[in-house]
Each structure stands twice: as C-alpha cells, then as structure tokens.
C-alpha positions in Angstrom: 0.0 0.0 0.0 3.0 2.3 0.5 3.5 2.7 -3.4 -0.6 3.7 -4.3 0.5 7.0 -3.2 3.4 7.5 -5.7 0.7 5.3 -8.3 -1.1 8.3 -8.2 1.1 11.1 -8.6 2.4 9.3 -11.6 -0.7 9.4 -12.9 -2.2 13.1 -12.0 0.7 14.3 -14.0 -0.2 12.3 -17.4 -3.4 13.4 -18.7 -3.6 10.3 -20.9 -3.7 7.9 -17.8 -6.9 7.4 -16.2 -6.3 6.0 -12.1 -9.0 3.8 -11.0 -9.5 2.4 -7.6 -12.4 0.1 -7.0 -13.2 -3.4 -5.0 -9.8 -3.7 -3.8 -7.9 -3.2 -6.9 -6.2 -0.3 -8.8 -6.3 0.1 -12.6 -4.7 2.4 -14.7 -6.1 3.0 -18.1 -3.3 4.2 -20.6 -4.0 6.0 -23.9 -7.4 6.1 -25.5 -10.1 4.7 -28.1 -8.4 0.9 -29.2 -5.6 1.5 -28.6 -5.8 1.7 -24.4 -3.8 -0.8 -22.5 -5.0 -1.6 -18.9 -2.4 -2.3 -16.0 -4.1 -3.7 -12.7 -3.4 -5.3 -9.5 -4.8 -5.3 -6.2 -4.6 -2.1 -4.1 -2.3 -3.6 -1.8 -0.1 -5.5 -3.8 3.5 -3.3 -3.5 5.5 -5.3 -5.6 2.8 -5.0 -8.8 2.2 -1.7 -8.2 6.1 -0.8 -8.3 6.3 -2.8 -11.3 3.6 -0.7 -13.1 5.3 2.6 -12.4 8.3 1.2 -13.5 6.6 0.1 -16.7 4.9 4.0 -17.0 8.8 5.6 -16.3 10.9 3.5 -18.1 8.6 1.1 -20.2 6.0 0.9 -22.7 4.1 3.5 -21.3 6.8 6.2 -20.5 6.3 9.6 -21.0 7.5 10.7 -24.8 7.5 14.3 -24.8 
C-alpha cells in the first residue's frame, strides 16, 4: 500500500492515464479509443504496483514528450 500513493502522482501528472480504484484493486487505463492498455493489480499489492510505475517511467508506457 505504501507505493498507491506515488501510483497516483504518476498518474495526476499524465493526462492520458486514467487511475481507477475500485473493490480492492487499482487500474490504470493508458492511452485512449483501441488502442488503451489496462495495468491492474490489487490495491495492496507493492511489488505490482512498483512494477507498473516502472513500466509507466521507463517502459512501454513512458512519457514521450
């Protein structure tokens, strides 16, 4: 649970992410229309949830511009 906090601020600063908490997971929607890829785990799952913010720094999903 110690990482959902920095989940978040990773995702307020990317207007194409969409944060979603609900029935004890988290989901992060990246991009839009078909092309939107989905990343979820459970809310308290640390080790998943650092993964995903690795994957949306230095991933797939990193910031282009």
């Amino acid at each position: 649970m110690k990482q959902l906090g920095n989940l978040a601020l990773i995702c307020a600063k990317r207007p194409s992410m969409l944060l979603q908490l609900h029935d004890g997971a988290v989901s992060v929607y990246v991009g839009a229309g078909p092309d939107r890829d989905v990343l979820s785990t459970r809310w308290d799952n640390d080790a998943e949830i650092e993964r995903i913010i690795h994957e949306l720094n230095f991933g797939k999903y990193r910031n282009q511009t």
